[in-house]
C-alpha positions as CSV (number, residue, x, y, z in Angstrom):
1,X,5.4,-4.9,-17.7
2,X,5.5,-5.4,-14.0
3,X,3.2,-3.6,-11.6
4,X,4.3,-2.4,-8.3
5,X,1.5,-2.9,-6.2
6,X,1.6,-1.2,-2.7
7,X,1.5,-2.8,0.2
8,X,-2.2,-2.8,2.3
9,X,-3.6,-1.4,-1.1
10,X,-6.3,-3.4,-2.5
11,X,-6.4,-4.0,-6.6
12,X,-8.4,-5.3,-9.4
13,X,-6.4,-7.7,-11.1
14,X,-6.6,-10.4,-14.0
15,X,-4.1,-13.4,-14.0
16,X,-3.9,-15.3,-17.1
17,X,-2.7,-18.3,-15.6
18,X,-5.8,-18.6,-13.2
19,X,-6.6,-21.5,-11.5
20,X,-10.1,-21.2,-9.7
21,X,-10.6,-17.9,-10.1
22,X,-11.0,-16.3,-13.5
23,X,-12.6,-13.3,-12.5
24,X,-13.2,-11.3,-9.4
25,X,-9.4,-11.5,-8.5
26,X,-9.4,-8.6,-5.5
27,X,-6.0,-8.5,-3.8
28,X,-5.1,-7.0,-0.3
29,X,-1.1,-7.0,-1.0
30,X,1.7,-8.2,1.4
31,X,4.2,-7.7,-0.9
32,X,4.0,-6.5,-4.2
33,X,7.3,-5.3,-5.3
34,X,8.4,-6.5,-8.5
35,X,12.4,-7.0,-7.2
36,X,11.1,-11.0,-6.8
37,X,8.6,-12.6,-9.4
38,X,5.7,-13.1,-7.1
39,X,3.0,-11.0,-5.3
40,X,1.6,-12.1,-2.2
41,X,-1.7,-11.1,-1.2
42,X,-5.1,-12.0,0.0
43,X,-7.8,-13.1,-2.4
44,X,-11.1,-11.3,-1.4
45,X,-13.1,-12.8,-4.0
46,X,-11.8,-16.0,-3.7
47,X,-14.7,-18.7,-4.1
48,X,-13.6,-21.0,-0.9
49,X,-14.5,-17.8,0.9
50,X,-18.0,-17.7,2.5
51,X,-19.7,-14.5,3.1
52,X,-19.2,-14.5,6.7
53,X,-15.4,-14.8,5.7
54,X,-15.2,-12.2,3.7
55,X,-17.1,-10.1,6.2
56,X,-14.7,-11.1,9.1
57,X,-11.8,-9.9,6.3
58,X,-13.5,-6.7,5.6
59,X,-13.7,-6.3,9.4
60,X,-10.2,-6.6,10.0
61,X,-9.1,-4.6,7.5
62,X,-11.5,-1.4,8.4
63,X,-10.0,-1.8,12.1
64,X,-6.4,-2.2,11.1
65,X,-7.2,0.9,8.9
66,X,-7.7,3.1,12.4
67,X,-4.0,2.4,13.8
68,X,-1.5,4.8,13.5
69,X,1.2,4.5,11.4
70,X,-0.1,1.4,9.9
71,X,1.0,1.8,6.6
72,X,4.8,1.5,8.2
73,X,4.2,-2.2,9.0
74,X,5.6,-4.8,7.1
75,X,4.0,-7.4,5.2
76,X,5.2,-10.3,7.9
77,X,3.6,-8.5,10.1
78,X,0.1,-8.0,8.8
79,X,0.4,-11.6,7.8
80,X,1.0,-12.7,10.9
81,X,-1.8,-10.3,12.4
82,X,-4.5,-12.0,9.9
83,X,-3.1,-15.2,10.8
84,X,-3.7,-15.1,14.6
85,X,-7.4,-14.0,14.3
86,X,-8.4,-15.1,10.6
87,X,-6.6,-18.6,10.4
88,X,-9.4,-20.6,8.4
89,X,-10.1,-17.8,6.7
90,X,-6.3,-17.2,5.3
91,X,-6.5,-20.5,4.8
92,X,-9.1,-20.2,2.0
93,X,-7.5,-17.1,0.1
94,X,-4.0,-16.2,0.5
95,X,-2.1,-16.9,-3.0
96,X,0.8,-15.8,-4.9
97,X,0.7,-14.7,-8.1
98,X,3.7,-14.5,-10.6
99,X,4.0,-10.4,-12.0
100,X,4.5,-12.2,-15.4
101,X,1.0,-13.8,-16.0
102,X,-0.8,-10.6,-14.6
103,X,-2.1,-8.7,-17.4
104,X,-3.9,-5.4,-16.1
105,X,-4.9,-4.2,-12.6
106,X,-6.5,-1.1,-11.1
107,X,-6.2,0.2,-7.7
108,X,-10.1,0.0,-6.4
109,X,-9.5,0.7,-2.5
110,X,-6.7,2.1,-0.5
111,X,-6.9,-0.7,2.5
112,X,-5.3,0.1,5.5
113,X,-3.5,3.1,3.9
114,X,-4.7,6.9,4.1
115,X,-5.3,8.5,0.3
116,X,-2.3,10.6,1.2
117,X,-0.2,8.1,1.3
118,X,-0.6,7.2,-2.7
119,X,1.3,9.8,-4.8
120,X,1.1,10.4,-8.7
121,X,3.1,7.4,-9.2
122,X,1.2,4.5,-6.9
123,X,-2.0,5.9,-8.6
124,X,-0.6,5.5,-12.0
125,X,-1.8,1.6,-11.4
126,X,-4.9,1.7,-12.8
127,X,-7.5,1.1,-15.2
128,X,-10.9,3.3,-15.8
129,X,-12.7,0.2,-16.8
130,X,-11.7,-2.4,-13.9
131,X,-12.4,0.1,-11.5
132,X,-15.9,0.9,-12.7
133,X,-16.0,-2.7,-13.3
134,X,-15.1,-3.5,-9.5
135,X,-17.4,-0.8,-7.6
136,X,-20.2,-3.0,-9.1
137,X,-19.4,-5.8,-7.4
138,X,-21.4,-6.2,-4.1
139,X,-18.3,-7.2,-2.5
140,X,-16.4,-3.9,-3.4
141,X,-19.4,-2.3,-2.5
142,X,-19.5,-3.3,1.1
143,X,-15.7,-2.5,1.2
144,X,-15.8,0.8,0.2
145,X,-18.7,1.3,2.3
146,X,-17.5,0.4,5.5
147,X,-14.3,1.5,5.0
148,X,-14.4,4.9,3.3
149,X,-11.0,4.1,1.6
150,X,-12.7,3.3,-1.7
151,X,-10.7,4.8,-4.8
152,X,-12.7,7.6,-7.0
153,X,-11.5,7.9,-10.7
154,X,-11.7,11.6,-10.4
155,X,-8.8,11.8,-7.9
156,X,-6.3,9.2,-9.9
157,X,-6.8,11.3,-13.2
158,X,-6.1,14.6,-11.2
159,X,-2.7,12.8,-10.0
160,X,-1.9,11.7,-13.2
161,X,-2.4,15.1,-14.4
162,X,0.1,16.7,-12.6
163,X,2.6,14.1,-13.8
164,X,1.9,14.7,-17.3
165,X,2.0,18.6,-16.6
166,X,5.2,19.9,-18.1
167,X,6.3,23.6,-17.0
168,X,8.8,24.5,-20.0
169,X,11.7,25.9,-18.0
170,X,14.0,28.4,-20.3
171,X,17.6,28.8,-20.4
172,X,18.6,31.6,-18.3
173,X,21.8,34.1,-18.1
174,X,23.2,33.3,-15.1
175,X,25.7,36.8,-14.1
176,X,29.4,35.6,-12.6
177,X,29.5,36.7,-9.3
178,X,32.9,37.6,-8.3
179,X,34.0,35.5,-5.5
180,X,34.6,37.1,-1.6
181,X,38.0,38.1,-1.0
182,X,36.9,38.2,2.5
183,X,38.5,35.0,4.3
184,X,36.1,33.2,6.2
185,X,36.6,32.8,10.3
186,X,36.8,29.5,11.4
187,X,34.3,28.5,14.0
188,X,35.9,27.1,17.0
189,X,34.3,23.9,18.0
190,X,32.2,23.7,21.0
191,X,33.2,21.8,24.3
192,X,30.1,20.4,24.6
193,X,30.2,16.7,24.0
194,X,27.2,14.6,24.0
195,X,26.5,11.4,25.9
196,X,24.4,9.2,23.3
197,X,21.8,7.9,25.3
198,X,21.0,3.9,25.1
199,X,20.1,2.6,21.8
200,X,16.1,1.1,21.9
201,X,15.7,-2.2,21.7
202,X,13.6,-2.8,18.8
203,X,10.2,-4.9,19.3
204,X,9.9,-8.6,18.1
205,X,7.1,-10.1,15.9
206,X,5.0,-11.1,18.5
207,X,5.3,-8.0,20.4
208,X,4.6,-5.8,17.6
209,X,1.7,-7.9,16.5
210,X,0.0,-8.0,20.2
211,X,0.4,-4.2,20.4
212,X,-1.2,-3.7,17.4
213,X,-4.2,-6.3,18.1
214,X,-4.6,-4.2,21.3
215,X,-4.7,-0.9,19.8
216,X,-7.4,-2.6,17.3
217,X,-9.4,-3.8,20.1
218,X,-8.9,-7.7,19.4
């Protein structure tokens, strides 16, 4: 089964066809829709990764966090955000990983997203034990700390809940109503026309990412 892993979210996974890391796989996803076979994503446990690298990561995702409307921006464009200002350190962890060799994950953080913006069915990615595994991990730890976005089982199994909650609906008599012999007026269209104003001219890449680096403080 293929997991659809939202993008900014951060996830506990394990990938069978591991390379350097076996364990400790933590993912901030650019794209994580299983309509192509690979996820792309950051590595926050990746071992090329220092300390102070993952602490300039951590960083950058808290501030990212505090823009509006955030979780409308596209993968590119985070990419290309971490890119400008974490170059060695994206360097060292970004990896794609094919959905077929990933054999369980967990939602442990909600990134740059709000909790609001999960419903019942993001939050049904999870496991109990990976999460509890991952808040551990002094790494996870620091995440959740600084950012205040870390996942609590309690509020995925009350979402789940009210997707497994069926209301039994029964069949009900439904009375003919007899139909209006009353024929309906026409309303006469207005003579009010309206001028459509100039279309916007939508922001490029490099704009987009510069306004949000401003709005970040960068």
């Amino acid at each position: 089964m293929a997991f659809f892993f939202k993008l900014g979210g951060i996830y506990n996974i394990s990938y069978s066809a591991w390379k350097t890391n076996p364990t400790r796989i933590y993912v901030f996803i650019l794209f994580g829709n299983p309509v192509l076979p690979k996820v792309h994503a950051l590595n926050l446990g990746a071992k090329q990764l220092s300390m102070y690298d993952k602490a300039k990561i951590i960083h950058t995702i808290v501030r990212l966090s505090k823009i509006p409307n955030i979780s409308t921006y596209s993968g590119r464009l985070l990419y290309r955000i971490f890119l400008t200002y974490l170059k060695p350190q994206i360097g060292k962890c970004y990896r794609t990983y094919f959905h077929q060799y990933i054999t369980r994950a967990s939602l442990i953080n909600y990134g740059i997203n709000k909790k609001e913006d999960f419903g019942p069915n993001d939050l049904k990615v999870y496991n109990p034990n990976m999460l509890n595994e991952a808040k551990r991990d002094f790494l996870v730890r620091i995440l959740n700390m600084y950012s205040k976005r870390g996942v609590e089982l309690h509020d995925v199994q009350a979402s789940l809940a009210k997707i497994q909650a069926k209301i039994p609906t029964q069949p009900g008599v439904v009375t003919p109503t007899k139909p209006n012999a009353t024929p309906q007026t026409p309303t006469k269209p207005s003579d009010e026309t309206q001028t459509p104003g100039q279309p916007t001219p939508e922001k490029s890449i490099e704009e987009q990412t510069q306004d949000s680096l401003d709005k970040i403080g960068y």
